[in-house]
Structures are given as structure tokens and as C-alpha cells.
C-alpha positions as CSV (number, residue, x, y, z in Angstrom):
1,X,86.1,235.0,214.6
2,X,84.8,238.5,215.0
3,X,81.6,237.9,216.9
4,X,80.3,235.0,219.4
5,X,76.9,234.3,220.4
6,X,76.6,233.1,223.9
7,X,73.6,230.7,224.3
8,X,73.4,230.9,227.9
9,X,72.3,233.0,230.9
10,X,73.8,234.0,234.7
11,X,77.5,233.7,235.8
12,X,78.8,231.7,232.9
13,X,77.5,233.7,230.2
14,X,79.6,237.0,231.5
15,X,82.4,234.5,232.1
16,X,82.6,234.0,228.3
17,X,81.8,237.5,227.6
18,X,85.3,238.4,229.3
19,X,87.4,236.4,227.6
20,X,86.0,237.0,224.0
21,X,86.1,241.3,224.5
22,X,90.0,240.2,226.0
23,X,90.3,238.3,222.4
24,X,88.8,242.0,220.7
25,X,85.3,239.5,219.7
26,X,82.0,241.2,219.8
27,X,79.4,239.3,221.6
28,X,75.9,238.7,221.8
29,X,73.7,237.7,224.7
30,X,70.1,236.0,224.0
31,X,67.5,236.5,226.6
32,X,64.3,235.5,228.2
33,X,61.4,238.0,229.5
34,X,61.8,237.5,233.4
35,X,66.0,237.7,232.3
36,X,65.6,241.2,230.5
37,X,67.2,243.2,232.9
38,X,70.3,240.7,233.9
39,X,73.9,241.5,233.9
40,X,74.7,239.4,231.4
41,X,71.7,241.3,229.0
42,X,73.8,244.5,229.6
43,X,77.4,242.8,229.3
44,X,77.0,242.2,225.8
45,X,77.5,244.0,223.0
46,X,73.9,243.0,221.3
47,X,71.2,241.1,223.5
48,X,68.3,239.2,221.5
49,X,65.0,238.5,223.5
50,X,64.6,235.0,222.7
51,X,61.1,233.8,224.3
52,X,59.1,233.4,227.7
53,X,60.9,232.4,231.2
54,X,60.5,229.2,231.1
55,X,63.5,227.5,229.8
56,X,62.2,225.3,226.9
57,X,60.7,228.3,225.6
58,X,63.4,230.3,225.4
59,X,67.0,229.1,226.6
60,X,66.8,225.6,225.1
61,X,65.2,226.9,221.4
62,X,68.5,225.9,219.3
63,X,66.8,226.5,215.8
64,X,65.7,230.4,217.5
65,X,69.1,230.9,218.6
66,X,70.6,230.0,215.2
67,X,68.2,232.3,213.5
68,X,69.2,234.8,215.6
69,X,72.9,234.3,215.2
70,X,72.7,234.6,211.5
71,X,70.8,237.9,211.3
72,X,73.2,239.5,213.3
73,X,75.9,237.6,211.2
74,X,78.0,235.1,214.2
75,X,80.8,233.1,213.3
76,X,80.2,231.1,216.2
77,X,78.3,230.2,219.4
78,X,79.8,229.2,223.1
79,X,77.2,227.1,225.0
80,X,78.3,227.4,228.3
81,X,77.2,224.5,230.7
82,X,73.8,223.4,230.7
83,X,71.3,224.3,228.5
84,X,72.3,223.3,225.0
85,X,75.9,222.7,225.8
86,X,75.7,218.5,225.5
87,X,73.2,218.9,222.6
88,X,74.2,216.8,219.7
89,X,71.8,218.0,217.7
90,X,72.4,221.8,218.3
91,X,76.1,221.0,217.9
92,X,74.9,219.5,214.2
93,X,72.8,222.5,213.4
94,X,75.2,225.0,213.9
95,X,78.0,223.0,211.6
96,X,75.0,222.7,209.1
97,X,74.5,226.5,209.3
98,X,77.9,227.2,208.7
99,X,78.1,228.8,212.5
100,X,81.4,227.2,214.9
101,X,79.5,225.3,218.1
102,X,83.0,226.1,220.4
103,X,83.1,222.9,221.8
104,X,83.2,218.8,220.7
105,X,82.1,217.7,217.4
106,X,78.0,216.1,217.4
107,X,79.6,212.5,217.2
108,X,81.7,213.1,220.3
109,X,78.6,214.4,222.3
110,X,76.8,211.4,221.0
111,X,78.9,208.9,222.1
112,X,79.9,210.6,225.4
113,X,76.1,211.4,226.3
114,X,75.1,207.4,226.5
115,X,77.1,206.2,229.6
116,X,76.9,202.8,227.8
117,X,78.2,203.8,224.1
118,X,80.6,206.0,226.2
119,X,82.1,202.8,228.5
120,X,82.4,200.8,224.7
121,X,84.1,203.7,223.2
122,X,86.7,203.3,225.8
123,X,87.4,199.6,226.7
124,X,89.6,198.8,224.0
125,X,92.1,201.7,225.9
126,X,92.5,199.7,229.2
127,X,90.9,202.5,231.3
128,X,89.7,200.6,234.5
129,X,85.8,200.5,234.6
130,X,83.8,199.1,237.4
131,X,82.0,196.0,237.5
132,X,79.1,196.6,236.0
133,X,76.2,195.8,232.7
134,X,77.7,196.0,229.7
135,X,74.7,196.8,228.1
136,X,70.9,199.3,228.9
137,X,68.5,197.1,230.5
138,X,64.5,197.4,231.9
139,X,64.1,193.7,232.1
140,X,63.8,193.3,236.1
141,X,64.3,189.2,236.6
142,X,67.3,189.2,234.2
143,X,68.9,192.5,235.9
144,X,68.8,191.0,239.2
145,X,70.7,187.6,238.5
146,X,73.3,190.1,237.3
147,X,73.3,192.0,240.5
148,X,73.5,189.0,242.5
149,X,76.2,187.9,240.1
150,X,78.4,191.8,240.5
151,X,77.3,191.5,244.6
152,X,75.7,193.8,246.8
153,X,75.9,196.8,247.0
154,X,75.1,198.2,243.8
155,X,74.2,201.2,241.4
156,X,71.4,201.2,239.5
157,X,72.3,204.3,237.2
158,X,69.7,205.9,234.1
159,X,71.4,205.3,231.0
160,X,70.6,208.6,229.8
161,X,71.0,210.3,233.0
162,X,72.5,212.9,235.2
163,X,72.3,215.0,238.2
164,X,71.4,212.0,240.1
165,X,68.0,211.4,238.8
166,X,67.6,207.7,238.0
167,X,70.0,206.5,240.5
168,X,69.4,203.8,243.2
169,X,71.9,202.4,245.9
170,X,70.8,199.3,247.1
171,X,72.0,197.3,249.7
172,X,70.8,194.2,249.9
173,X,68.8,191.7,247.3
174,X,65.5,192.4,249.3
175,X,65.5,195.8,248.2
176,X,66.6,195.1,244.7
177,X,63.3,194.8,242.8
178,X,61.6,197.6,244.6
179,X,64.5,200.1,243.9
180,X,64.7,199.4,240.3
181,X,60.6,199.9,239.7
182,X,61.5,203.1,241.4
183,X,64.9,204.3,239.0
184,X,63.3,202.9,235.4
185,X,60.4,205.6,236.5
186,X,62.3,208.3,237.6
187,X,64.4,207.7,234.7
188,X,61.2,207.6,232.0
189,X,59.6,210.7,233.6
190,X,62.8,212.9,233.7
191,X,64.5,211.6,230.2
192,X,62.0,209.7,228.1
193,X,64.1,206.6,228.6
194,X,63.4,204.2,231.5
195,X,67.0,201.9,230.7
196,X,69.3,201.8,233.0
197,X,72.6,200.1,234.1
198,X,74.0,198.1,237.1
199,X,77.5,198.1,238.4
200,X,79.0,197.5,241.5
201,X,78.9,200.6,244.2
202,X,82.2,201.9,245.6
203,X,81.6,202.4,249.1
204,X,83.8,205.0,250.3
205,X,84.7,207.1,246.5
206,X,85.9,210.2,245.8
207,X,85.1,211.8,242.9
208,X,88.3,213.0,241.0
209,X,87.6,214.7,237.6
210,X,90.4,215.4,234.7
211,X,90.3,218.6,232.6
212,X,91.5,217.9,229.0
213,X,91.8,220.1,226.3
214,X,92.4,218.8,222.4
215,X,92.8,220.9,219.0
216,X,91.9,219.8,215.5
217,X,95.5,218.8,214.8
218,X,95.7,215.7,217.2
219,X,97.5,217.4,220.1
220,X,95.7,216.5,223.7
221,X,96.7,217.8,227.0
222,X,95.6,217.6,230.7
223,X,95.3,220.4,233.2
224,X,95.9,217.8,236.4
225,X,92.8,217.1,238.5
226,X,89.7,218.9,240.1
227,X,88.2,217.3,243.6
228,X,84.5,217.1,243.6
229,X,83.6,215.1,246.2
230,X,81.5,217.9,248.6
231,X,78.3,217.3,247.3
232,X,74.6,217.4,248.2
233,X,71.9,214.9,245.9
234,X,74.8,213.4,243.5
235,X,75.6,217.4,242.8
236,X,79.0,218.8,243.4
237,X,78.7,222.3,246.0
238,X,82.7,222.6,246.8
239,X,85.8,221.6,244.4
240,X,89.0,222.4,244.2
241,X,92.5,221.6,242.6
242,X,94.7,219.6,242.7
243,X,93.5,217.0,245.1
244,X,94.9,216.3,248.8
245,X,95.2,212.6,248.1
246,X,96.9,212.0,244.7
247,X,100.2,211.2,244.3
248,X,102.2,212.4,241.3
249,X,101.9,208.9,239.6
250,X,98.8,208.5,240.6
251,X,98.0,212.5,238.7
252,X,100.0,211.2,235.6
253,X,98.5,207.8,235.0
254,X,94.8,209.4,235.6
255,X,95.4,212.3,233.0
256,X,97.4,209.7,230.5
257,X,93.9,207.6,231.1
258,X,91.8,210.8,230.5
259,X,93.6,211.6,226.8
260,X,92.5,208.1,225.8
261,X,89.1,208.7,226.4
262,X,89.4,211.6,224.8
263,X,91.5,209.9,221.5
264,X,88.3,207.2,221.8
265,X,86.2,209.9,220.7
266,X,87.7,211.9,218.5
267,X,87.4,214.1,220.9
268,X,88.1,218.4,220.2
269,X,87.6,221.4,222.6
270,X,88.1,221.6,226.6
271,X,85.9,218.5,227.9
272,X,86.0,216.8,231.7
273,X,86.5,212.9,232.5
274,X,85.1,211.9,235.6
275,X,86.5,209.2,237.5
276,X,85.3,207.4,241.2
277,X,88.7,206.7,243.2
278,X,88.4,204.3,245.8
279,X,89.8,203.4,249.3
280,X,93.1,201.8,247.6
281,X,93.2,204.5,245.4
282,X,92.1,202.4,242.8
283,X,90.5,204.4,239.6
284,X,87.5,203.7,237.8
285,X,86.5,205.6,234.2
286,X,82.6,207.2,235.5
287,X,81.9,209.3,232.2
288,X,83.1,212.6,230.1
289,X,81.5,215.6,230.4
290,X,81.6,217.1,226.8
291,X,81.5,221.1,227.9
292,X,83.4,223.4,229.9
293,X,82.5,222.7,233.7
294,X,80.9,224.8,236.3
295,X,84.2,224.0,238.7
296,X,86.4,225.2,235.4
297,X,87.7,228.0,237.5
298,X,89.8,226.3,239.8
299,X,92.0,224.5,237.1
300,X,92.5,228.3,235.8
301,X,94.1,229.3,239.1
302,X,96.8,226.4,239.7
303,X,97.8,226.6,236.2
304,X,97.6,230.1,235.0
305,X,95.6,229.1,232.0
306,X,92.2,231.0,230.7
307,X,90.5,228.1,229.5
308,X,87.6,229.8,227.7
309,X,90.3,231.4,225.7
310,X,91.7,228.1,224.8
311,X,88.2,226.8,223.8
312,X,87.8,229.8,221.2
313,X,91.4,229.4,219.8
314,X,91.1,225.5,219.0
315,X,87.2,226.4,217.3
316,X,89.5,229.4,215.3
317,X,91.3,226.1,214.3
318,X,94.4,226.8,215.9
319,X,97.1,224.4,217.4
320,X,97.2,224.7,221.4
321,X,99.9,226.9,222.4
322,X,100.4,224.8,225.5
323,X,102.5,221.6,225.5
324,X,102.1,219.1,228.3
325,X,105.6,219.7,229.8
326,X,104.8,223.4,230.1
327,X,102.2,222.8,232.9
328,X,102.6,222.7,236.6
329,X,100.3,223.1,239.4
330,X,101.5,226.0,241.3
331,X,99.2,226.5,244.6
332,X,95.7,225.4,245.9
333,X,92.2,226.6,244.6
334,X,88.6,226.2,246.2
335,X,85.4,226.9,244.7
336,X,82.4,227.0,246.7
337,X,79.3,227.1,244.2
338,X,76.9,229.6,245.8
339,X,73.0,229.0,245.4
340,X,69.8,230.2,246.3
341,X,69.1,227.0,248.7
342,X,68.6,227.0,252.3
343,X,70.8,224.2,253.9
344,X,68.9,224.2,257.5
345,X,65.7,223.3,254.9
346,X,67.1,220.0,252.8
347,X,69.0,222.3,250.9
348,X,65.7,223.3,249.1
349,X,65.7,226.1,246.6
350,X,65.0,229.9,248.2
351,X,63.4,232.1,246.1
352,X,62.6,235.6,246.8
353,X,64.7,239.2,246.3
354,X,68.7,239.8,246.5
355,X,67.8,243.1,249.4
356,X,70.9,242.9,250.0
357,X,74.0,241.6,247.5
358,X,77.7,242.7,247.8
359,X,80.2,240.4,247.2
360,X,83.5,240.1,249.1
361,X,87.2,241.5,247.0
362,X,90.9,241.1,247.8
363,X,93.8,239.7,246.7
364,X,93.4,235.6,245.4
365,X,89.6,236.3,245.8
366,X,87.7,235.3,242.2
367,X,83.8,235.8,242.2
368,X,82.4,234.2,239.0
369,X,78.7,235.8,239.3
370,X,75.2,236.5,237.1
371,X,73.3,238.7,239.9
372,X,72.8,242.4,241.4
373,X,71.5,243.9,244.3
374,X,67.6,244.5,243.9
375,X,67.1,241.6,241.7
376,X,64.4,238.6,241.9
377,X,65.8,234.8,241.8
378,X,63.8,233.1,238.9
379,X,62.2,230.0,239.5
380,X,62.5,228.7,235.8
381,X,66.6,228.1,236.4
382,X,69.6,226.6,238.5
383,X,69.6,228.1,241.4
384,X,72.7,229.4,241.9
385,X,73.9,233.0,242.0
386,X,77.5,233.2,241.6
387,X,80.6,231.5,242.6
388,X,83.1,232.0,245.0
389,X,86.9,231.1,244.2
390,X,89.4,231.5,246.8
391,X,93.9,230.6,245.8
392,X,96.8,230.3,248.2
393,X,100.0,228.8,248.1
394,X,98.9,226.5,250.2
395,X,95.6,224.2,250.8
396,X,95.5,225.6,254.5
397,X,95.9,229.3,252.8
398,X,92.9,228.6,250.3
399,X,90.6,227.4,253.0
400,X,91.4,230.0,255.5
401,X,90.4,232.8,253.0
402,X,87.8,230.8,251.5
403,X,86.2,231.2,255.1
404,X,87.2,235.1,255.8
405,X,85.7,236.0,252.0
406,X,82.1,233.5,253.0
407,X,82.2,235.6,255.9
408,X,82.6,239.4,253.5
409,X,79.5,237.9,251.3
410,X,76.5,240.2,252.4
411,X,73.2,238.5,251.2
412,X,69.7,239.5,252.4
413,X,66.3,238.2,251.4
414,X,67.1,234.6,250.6
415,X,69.0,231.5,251.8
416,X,72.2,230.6,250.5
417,X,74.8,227.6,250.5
418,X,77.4,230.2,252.3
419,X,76.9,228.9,256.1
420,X,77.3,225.0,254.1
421,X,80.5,226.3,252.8
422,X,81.9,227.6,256.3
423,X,81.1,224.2,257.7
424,X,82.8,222.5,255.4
425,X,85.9,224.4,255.3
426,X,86.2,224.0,259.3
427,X,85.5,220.9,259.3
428,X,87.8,218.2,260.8
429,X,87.5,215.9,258.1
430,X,87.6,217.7,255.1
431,X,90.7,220.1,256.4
432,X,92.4,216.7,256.8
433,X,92.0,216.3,253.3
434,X,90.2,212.3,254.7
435,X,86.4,212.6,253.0
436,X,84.6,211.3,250.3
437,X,81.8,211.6,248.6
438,X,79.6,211.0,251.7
439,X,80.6,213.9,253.7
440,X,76.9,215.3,253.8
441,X,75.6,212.1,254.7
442,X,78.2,211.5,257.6
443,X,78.8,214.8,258.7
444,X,76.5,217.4,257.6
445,X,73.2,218.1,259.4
446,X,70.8,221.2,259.7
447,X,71.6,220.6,263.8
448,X,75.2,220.7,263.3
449,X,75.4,223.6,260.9
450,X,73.4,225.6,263.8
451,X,75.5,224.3,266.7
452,X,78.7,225.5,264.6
453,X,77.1,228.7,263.8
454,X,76.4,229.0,267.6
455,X,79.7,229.0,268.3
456,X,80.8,230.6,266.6
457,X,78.6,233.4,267.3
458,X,79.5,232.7,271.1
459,X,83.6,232.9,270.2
460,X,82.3,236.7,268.2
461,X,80.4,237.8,271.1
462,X,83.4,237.0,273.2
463,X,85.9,238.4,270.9
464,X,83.4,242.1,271.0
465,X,83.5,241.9,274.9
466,X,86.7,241.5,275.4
467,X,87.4,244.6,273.3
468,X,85.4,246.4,274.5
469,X,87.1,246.4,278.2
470,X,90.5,246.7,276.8
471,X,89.0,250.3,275.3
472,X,87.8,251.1,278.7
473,X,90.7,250.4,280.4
474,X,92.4,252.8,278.0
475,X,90.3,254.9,278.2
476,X,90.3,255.3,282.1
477,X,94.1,255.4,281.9
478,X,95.5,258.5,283.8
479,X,97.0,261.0,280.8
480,X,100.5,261.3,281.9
């Protein structure tokens, strides 16, 4: 594998870059107009201008990007996340094309992409699933004699969904009918598929997420466990690894459960299984991500592993030079993902110019990022700018210098999620390690997030006067 073709844009494309010119593989960035002067444009060793901003007319044009990869002769292709990177049809292309896809075989995105043919794929491995449909459904009468039957409160969930579009909680029966009109539409206007699924809701989960990795020559390992369970609109904002509440049976069982749902789908490449842990610490299988993760980092720091490098070494066909008895979690890793959104403002995306953009650096400080100083912030894309990665020996360490490296960030001329982070890393509950995934719901508010800052700015201002007399006092000492 001599050269790689990244079909992506931002942060994660110069995260792949890294890896493959550590390997000694060329690589070649793809563009679009409104991206032609991004970091990741000048990373590479060859950049192709690919189409308009817009992302279906550039990012998301798989049969462009293949062309493009075999006139400049690419064994292969990383997706990143997003994008094309759970496209079983891209996936198919490129094997038809005689180009490596690093990631899963088409069948395994298939399979994995359907929440429903992913849950029957699975159930003949005893992986605990939660009460639920066992099949897509739009008929309304005959979905709610099944809800009654589960009992309230439930999930209605888009079978083709994600990102929390096509999802419902309801409560009670009266609300029922009205909240399933409401997902079958959302789920028709953002998929093209208006079936969804019930099951019963967990009401207090965490969300607890598995890395596996798996060659071509039947070996499977887990890297131990991620904590997603900060998150705004059904979308992670902080993770980290391992997890405050898992016990070491507890890790072992869930990661033996995550390589059979990786054996039920044949499954190759580095790939994420989600699961919803409950108040008993009971486990339920949610779904498998079939791509390398945005919180990937984090699993990289408590193991020592570089797990773009693995990715590229199974495509290359070769056996995993890890075992599982070789890993151990050493330490404690946070990642807070920072975007473009301004959390006193429903989190609502901030566009405008970086003015100002320098990033904070030290020791156990990783920034994962795809902007510079002077740049615009496209509409046409996720919002977010980089991410910030923070490792200690201890949880308490991570957190404390996730908070001093926040406060190092210097961003003018947008919002960003950086105050959010602060709040959550000094926040009672989640420095307890007792949270789930409704911390923004029961703690967070654009009121609270000021009064904190207030404070803080108080304690600062306190802190600067106090200083400032000690000086004085020196200063007016008698020189003996």
C-alpha cells in the first residue's frame, strides 16, 4: 500500500494523514471549493478539487472520488467518519474497482446500517437486547397494542436512522399516536424511510461503547470501553475511557459481547458497539458503528495503541500484532469535541471567522484539529473545529487539565462548546462519576453555565486583587 486516498475533510482527514506518512504512504486529499485553502488541502501530498461546497456535490460523490483515486493510481481509500464511511455501496465500488475501502466489508455495513437486520444478526449470540419490535413498522393502531404490551415509557426509533432524528420518547399512551405521526415524518424527510421501531426506554442509561478491532484471519480483540454519555440532541460532546462505573467483569463480559457482534457479521477493520447500561448495570446491545469513531482518540491514550495504523495494517491483509492479553488500560482520557455552537443559544451552530485561533500545548495535551487562524466556518459541514484530548494517571488528573488546557484555547469571532466543557468537568455530578445520559437535561442550562462563569470570573478578579496588594506590600518594603 504505497498511496491512500482520504475521502474526507477537517480534523479527521489530517488524523489519517499522520499515521499513513508514519507508515512512509503517500496520501491524497480531495476537496471542495469553499475547502480549497484547508489544512488538510495542504497536508497531503496531492489534493484533487472534487466539486462545489455543498456536500452532496462534492464530499459524498463516491463514483468522483474513485475516478479520482485511479488517475492518480490509490491502492486504497480511508473514509474517515461521516461522509461515505457507512456507505455500502461506496465500500462495494471501491472492491469492484480493485481500490482497498480500509474499513468493514459492504455486507457488514449492510447488515449493521439497519438497526433491525443488525438486532437479527445478533440474537442467536445471547447479547441482551431491550424489549422492543422485532420488526420496521408505520402501521400506527398495530404499533400501539405493542407499546401498550412493552409499557410506557418507550422509544420510537427510525429504522434507518441516526443522530437522533426520528426518535420520540413518549411517556404515556395519550401521547403515543401523536409522537409517532411526528417520528415516521421526521424519519421520511431526513432518510427516505418513514419505518421505525419501538422498544422499551431505559430511564436513567448510560451510554457505554466497545472499540473492537478484527483482521481477515479470524482474530477479534477489544480495546475496553469509551463513556459517551455527555451529550446534547442524542449527540455525544464529552467521552472518555475507561468508564467510572464498570467493574472489571462487567468490562470483560461487555467486550466478550462486543466480539460476537462483530463474529455475527463477519465483521473486519476497527468498528464501535454501542450499548445503553442501566441503573443495575444491566447491558443492552443499541447498534455497531461500522467506522472508526470521532471519540477514537481516547481508546489510543489508555492503551498505547494508534488505531488508524491498525486499520491500514488489517486492509494490507495482515494479522493484528496485538493479542487480547497484551492490552491494559493504563490511565484516564477525556475528549471534549469542540464546535462552532453557542451553548447560551440551544447549542445552535455559530458561524462566522476564527479572528482569533490558538490552541493550547503541554504535556498529556492531544488536539485533534482541521482549522487556522483567519479562516471562515462553512456552513455546508459539522460544525466542529477540532478536538480536545486531555490523559492523566488518574480520572481527577484528566479532568483537572482538561479544564486548565479549555481555559489555554483562545477563540475569537465565534461561539464554541469550550465554556459547556468547563461546566461539565466541574460539575458535581459528573466529577462523581453519578450521570447519565441526561446530564444536559438535569443539569445544564444557559443560566447556569453564566452563573458558573460568573464565578468564576468573581474567584479571577479576587485572585488579581489579592496579588496585586501582596506586590505593593513588597514593594513598599523598607530595602535593608
Amino acid at each position: 500500500m504505497k498511496k491512500i486516498l482520504i475521502a474526507n475533510r477537517g480534523e479527521i482527514a489530517i488524523r489519517v494523514m499522520r499515521t499513513a506518512k508514519k507508515m512512509g504512504i503517500k496520501t491524497v486529499a480531495v476537496y471542495s471549493t469553499i475547502d480549497r485553502n484547508a489544512p488538510h488541502v495542504k497536508y497531503a501530498d496531492e489534493a484533487v478539487l472534487i466539486g462545489e461546497a455543498p456536500s452532496n456535490q462534492s464530499y459524498l460523490l463516491g463514483d468522483k472520488i474513485i475516478e479520482v483515486a485511479k488517475s492518480l493510481d490509490v491502492d486504497a481509500i480511508h473514509p474517515g467518519y461521516g461522509f461515505l464511511s457507512e456507505n455500502a455501496e461506496f465500500a462495494e465500488s471501491c472492491e469492484a474497482n480493485n481500490i482497498i475501502f480500509i474499513g468493514p466489508k459492504s455486507k457488514a455495513i449492510k447488515v449493521m446500517g439497519s438497526k433491525l437486520a443488525a438486532k437479527e444478526a445478533v440474537k442467536h449470540y445471547n447479547i441482551p437486547m431491550v424489549p422492543g419490535t422485532e420488526e420496521a413498522i408505520t402501521d400506527i393502531p398495530e404499533a400501539k397494542k405493542i407499546a401498550k404490551k412493552i409499557g410506557f415509557p418507550i422509544l420510537i426509533k427510525a429504522s434507518a436512522g441516526g443522530g437522533g432524528k426520528g426518535m420520540r420518547i413518549v411517556e404515556k399512551e395519550a401521547d403515543f399516536e401523536s409522537q409517532m405521526n411526528r417520528a415516521i415524518s421526521e424519519a421520511t424527510s431526513a432518510f427516505g424511510d418513514g419505518s421505525v421501531f419501538i422498544e422499551k426506554y431505559v430511564t436513567s442509561p448510560r451510554h457505554i461503547e466497545i472499540q473492537i478491532m478484527a483482521d481477515a484471519h479470524g482474530n477479534i480483540i477489544h480495546l475496553f470501553e469509551r463513556e459517551c454519555s455527555i451529550q446534547r440532541r442524542h449527540q455525544k460532546v464529552v467521552e472518555e475511557a475507561p468508564s467510572s462505573v464498570l467493574s472489571p467483569e462487567l468490562r470483560h463480559e461487555m467486550g466478550e459481547a462486543a466480539i460476537k457482534v462483530a463474529k455475527a457479521c463477519d465483521y473486519l477493520g476497527a468498528g464501535t458497539v454501542e450499548f445503553l447500561l442501566d441503573d443495575d448495570h444491566n447491558f443492552y446491545f443499541l447498534e455497531m458503528n461500522t467506522r472508526l469513531q470521532v471519540e477514537h482518540p481516547v481508546t489510543e491514550l489508555i492503551t498505547d495503541t494508534d488505531l488508524v495504523e491498525l486499520q491500514i495494517r488489517v486492509a494490507r491483509g495482515e494479522v493484528l500484532p496485538i493479542n487480547q492479553t497484551d492490552l491494559k488500560i493504563t490511565g484516564h482520557a477525556l475528549e471534549l469535541r469542540v464546535y462552532a455552537e453557542d451553548p447560551l443559544n440551544d447549542f445552535l451552530p455559530s458561524v462566522g471567522n476564527l479572528e482569533v485561533y490558538k490552541l493550547p500545548v503541554g504535556r498529556n495535551i492531544r488536539v485533534d484539529n482541521g482549522f487556522e487562524e483567519g479562516m471562515d466556518i462553512p456552513i455546508y459541514y459539522d460544525p466542529m473545529l477540532s478536538k480536545l484530548i486531555t490523559y492523566g494517571k488518574t480520572r481527577e488528573e484528566a479532568i483537572e487539565l482538561m479544564i486548565s488546557a479549555i481555559a489555554d484555547y483562545q477563540i475569537e469571532g465565534i461561539e464554541t462548546t469550550l465554556p459547556f466543557g468547563t461546566f461539565v468537568c466541574k460539575h458535581e455530578a459528573f466529577r462523581s462519576g453519578n450521570f447519565d445520559t441526561h446530564f444536559v437535561k438535569n443539569y445544564y442550562s444557559p443560566e447556569a453555565l453564566k452563573e458558573s462563569q460568573e464565578a468564576e470570573a468573581k474567584i479571577a478578579a479576587m485572585i488579581a486583587v489579592k496579588h496585586y496588594l501582596e506586590e505593593q506590600k513588597l514593594l513598599r518594603l523598607p530595602v535593608k
